[in-house]
Backbone bond lengths (Angstrom), bond angles and torsions (degrees), N, CA, C in turn:
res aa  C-N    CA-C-N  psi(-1)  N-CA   C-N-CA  omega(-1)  CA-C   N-CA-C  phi
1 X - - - 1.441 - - 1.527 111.15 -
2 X 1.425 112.90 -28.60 1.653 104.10 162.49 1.216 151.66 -77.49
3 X 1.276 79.96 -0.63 2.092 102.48 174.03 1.529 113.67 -118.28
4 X 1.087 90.87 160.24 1.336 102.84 -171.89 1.177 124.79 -143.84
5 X 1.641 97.71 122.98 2.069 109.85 176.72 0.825 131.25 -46.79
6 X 1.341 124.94 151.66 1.463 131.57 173.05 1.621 93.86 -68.36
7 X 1.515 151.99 -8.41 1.334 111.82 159.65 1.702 114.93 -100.17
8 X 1.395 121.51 12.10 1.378 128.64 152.72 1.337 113.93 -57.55
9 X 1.375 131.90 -39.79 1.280 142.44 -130.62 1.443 85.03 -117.81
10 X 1.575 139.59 -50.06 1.451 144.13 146.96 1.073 120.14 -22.76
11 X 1.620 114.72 -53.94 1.727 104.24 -168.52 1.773 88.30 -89.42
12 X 1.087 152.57 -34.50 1.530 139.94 -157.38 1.561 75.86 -62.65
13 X 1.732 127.19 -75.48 1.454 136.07 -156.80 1.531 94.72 -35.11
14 X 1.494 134.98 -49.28 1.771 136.88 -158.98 1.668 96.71 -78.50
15 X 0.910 113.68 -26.21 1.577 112.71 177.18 1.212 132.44 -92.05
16 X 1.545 113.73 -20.39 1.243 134.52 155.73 2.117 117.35 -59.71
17 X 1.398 83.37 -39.95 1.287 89.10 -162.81 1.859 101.68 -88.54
18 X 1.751 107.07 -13.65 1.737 106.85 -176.40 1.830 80.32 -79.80
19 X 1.187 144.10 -46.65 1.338 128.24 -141.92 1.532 101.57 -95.86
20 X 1.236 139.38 -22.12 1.703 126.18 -176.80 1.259 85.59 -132.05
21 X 1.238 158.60 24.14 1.628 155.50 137.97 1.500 124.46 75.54
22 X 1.071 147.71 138.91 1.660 145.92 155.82 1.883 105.51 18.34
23 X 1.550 83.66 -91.67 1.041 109.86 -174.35 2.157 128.15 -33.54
24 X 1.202 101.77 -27.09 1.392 125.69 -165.98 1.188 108.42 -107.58
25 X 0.917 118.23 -30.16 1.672 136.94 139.47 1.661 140.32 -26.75
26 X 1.410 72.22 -66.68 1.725 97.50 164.75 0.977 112.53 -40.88
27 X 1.774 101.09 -77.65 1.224 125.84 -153.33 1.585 113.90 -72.98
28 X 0.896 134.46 -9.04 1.820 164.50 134.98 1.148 102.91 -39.70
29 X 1.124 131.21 -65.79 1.688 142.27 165.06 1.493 114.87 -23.99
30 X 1.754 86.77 -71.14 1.960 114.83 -165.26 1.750 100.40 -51.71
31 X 1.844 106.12 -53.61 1.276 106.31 -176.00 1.577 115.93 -70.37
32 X 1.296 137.67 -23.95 1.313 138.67 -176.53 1.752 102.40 -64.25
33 X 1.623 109.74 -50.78 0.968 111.63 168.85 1.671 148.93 -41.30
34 X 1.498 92.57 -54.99 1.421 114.94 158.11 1.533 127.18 -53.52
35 X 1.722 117.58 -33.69 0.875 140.80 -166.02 1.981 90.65 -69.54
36 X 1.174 107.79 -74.97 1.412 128.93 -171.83 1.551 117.43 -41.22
37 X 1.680 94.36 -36.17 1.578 97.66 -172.66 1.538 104.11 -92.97
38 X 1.545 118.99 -35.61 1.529 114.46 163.33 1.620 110.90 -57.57
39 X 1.580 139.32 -39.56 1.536 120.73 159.55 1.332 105.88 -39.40
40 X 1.344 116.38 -80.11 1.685 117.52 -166.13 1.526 120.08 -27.88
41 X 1.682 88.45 -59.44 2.085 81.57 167.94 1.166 107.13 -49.24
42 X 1.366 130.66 -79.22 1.267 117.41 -160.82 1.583 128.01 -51.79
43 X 1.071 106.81 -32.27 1.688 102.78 153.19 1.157 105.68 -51.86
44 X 1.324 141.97 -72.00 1.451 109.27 -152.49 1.119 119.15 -93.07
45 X 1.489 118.69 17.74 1.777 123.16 158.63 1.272 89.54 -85.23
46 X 0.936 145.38 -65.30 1.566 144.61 -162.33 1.467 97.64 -37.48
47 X 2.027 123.10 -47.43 0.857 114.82 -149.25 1.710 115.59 -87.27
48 X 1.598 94.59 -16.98 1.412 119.72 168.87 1.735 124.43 -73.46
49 X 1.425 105.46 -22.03 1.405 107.45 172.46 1.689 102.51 -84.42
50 X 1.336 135.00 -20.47 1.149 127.73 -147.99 1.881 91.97 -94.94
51 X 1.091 109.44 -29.94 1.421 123.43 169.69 1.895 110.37 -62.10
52 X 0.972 119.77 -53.33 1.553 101.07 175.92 1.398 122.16 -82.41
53 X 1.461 106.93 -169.11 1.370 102.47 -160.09 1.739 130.88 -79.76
54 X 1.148 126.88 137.40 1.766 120.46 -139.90 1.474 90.14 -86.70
55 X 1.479 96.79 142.49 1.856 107.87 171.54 1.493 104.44 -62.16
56 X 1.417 93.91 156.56 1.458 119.48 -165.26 1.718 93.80 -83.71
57 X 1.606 110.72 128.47 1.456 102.29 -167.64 1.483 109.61 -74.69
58 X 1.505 118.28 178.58 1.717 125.45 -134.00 1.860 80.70 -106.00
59 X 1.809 123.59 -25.19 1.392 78.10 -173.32 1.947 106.10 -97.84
60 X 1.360 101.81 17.52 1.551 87.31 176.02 1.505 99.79 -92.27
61 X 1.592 133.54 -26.62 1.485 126.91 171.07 1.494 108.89 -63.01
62 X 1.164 132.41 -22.77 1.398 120.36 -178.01 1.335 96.78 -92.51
63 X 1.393 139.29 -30.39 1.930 126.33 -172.36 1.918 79.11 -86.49
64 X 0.940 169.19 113.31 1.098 163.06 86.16 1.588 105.09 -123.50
65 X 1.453 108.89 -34.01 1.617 116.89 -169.67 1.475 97.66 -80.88
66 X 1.651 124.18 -38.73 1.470 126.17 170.56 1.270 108.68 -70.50
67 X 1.272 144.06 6.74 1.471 143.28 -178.19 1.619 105.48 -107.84
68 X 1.287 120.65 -22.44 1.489 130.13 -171.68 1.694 92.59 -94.47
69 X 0.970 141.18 -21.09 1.246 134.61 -118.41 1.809 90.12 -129.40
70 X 1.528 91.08 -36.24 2.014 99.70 -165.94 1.448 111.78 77.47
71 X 1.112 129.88 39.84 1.684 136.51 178.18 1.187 106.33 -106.87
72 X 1.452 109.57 156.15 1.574 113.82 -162.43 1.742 78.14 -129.60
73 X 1.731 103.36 129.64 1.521 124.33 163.68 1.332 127.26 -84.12
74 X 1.379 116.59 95.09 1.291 109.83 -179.11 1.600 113.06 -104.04
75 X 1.557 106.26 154.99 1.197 112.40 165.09 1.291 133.17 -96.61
76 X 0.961 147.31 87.59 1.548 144.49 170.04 1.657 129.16 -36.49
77 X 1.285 95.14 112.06 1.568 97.24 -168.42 1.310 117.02 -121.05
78 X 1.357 112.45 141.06 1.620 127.94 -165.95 1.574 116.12 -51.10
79 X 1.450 123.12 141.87 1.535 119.30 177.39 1.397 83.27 -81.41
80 X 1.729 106.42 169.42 1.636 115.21 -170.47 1.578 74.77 -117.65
């Protein structure tokens, strides 16, 4: 009773296919597909950006851009 035939597995597939149809199917297919192969690209752009050389982080471009500039950085600090 815990396994199950290849004609169990037939009639679920014939009933699947009488209630959301051919067509809906497909197109379920087409998009799963697309889905998988647009991840993959992006993995391996992801994997290609991680290979060149890393941007210069944002708070040493802003203390260099406030040094050209003559601005004084303050911090704002909480009343207790």
């Amino acid at each position: 009773m815990g396994t199950f035939s290849i004609w169990h597995w037939l009639i679920v597939l014939l009933i699947v296919i009488m209630v959301f149809g051919t067509k809906k199917l497909k197109n379920l297919g087409g998009d799963l597909g697309g889905a998988v192969k647009g991840f993959k690209d992006g993995m391996k752009e992801g994997g290609a950006a991680g290979s060149e050389k890393p941007a210069e982080p944002a708070q040493v471009a802003n203390a260099t851009a406030a040094k050209d500039k003559d601005t004084i950085d303050v911090e704002a600090k909480q009343k207790s």
